[in-house]
N, C-alpha and C positions, 0 to 999 in steps of 0.2 A: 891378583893383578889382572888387569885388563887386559885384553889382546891388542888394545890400542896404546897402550903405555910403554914407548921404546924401553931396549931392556937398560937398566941402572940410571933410570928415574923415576922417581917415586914423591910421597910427601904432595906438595900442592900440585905437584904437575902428572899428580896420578888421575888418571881417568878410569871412572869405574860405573857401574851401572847403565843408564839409558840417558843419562842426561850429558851435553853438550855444550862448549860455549855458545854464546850467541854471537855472528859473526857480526860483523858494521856494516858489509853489501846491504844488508834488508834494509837500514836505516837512509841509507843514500836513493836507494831505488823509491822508497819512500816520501822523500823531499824532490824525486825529478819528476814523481808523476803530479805531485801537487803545484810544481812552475809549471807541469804542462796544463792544468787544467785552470791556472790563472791567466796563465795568457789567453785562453781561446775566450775565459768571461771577457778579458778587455779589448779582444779584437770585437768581439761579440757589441760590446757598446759604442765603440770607436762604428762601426758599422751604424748602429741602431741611430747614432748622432747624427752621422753623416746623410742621412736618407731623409732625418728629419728638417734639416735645415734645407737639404734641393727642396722637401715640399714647401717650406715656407719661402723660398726664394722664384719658387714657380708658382706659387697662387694656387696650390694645390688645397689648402686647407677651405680657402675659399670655394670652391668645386665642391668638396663634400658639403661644406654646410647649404648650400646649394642645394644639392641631390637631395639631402636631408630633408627640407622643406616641400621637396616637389613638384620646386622651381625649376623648366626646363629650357636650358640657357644653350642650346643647338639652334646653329640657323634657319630658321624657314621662312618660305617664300610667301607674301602673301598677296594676295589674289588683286590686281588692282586696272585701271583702267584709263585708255589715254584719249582725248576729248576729240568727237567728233571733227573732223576735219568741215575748214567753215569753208562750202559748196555754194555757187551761186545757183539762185532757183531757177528755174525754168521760163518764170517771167521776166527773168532780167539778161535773159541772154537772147542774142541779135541772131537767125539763122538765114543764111541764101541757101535760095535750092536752087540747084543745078541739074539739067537732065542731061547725063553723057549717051544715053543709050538711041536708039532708033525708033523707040515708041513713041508717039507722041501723047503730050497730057500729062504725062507721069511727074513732072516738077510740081506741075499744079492740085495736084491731087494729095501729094506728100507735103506739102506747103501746107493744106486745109488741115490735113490730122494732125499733124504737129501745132498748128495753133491750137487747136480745140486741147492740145496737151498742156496749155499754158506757154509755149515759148510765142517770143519773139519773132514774124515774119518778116527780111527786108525783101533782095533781089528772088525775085522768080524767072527762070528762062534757062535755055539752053549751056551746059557747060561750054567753059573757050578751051579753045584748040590744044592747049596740055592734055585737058581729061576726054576733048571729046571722042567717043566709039572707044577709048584705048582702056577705058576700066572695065576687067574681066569678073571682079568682083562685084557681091552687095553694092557698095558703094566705098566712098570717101571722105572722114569728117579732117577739115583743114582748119588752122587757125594758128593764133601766133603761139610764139613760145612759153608765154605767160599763161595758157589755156591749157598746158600739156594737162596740168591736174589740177584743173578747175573746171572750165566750163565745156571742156573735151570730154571729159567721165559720164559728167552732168547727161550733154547730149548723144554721148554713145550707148546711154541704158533703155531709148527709143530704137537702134539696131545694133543689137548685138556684135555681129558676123562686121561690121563696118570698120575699116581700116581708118589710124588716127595717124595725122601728120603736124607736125608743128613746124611753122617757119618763122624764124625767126628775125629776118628783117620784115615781115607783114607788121604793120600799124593797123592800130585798132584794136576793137574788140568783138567783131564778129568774127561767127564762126561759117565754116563756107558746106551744105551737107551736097555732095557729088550721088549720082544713083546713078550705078554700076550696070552692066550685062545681068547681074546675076541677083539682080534686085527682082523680090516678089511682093513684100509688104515688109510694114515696119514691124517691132517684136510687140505681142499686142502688150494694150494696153496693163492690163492686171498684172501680167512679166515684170514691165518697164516699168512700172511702179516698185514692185516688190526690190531690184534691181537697185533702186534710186534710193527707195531706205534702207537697205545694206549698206550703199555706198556712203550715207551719213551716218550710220550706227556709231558709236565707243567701236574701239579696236582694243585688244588685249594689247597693255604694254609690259616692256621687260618685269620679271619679278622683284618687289620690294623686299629686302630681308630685315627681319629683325635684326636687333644689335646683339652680335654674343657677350655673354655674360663674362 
């Protein structure tokens, strides 16, 4: 008799040797580890579904066949330019000189270069009593409002350093050139040129972008 076998039973409920029932925990522990390892497959797809549907609802699969290709569908800027601004020439703009200063001659001597520059000469003579002796600078270019940027630019690329005024009740279309205390000559010529085709060049405008993809 076994040491395991309480004492006065015997027959089938004898236990003897090395062998044991087998108990039923194994079998249950058995069946919860295999619910646990089915549920994690169906969260697993439930996930893998869910991820697949945001890409086709976001145009994701589009993107990669995209990338694929080598198609590069990022915005860029591309390089473009915005059209001369249309300047009146030099021969079609009217100029008074005016001399505010205490030298004399000097109207008429700025009247002669400036034609030979191609402008328009009208009034030659002394500035009136606004400008005269009282401009401490180069000079003064005056004109109406509609001049501010047009034939004001135009005639300011002859002196640089010259102050530009626009009035806008003045009628007309000349421009009035005042010479200053602090006037010595106009900006030479080769300057005033170079000056005059800058200021009609293309200008850079804003950037165009491609369309994203």
């Amino acid at each position: 008799m076994s040491m395991l076998t309480p004492p006065g039973m015997g027959g089938k409920y004898r236990i003897t040797g090395d062998t044991y029932p087998r108990m039923r925990q194994s079998r249950r522990r058995g069946r919860l580890v295999l619910g646990l390892v089915a549920s994690v497959a169906v969260l697993g797809l439930i996930g893998w579904g869910t991820l697949q549907l945001i890409d086709v609802f976001t145009g994701g699969h589009k993107k990669t066949a995209a990338s694929g290709s080598g198609a590069d569908c990022r915005t860029k800027a591309a390089p473009s330019a915005e059209p001369a601004v249309a300047l009146p020439e030099p021969k079609k703009i009217t100029v008074n000189v005016y001399n505010a200063t205490k030298r004399t001659g000097l109207a008429k001597s700025t009247a002669d270069e400036l034609k030979k520059r191609g402008f328009k000469i009208g009034k030659v003579g002394n500035a009136t009593p606004e400008f005269d002796k009282k401009v401490k600078g180069a000079g003064i270019l005056v004109g109406p409002d509609a001049a501010l940027k047009t034939s004001l630019p135009v005639l300011g690329t002859q002196l640089a350093s010259a102050e530009r005024r626009a009035e806008v009740a003045r009628k007309g279309t000349d421009l009035d050139f005042v010479i200053g205390d602090g006037f010595k000559a106009l900006t030479k010529k080769a300057d005033a040129d170079k000056a005059l085709a800058a200021l009609t060049a293309p200008r850079p405008a804003s950037a165009v972008s491609k369309k994203d993809c």
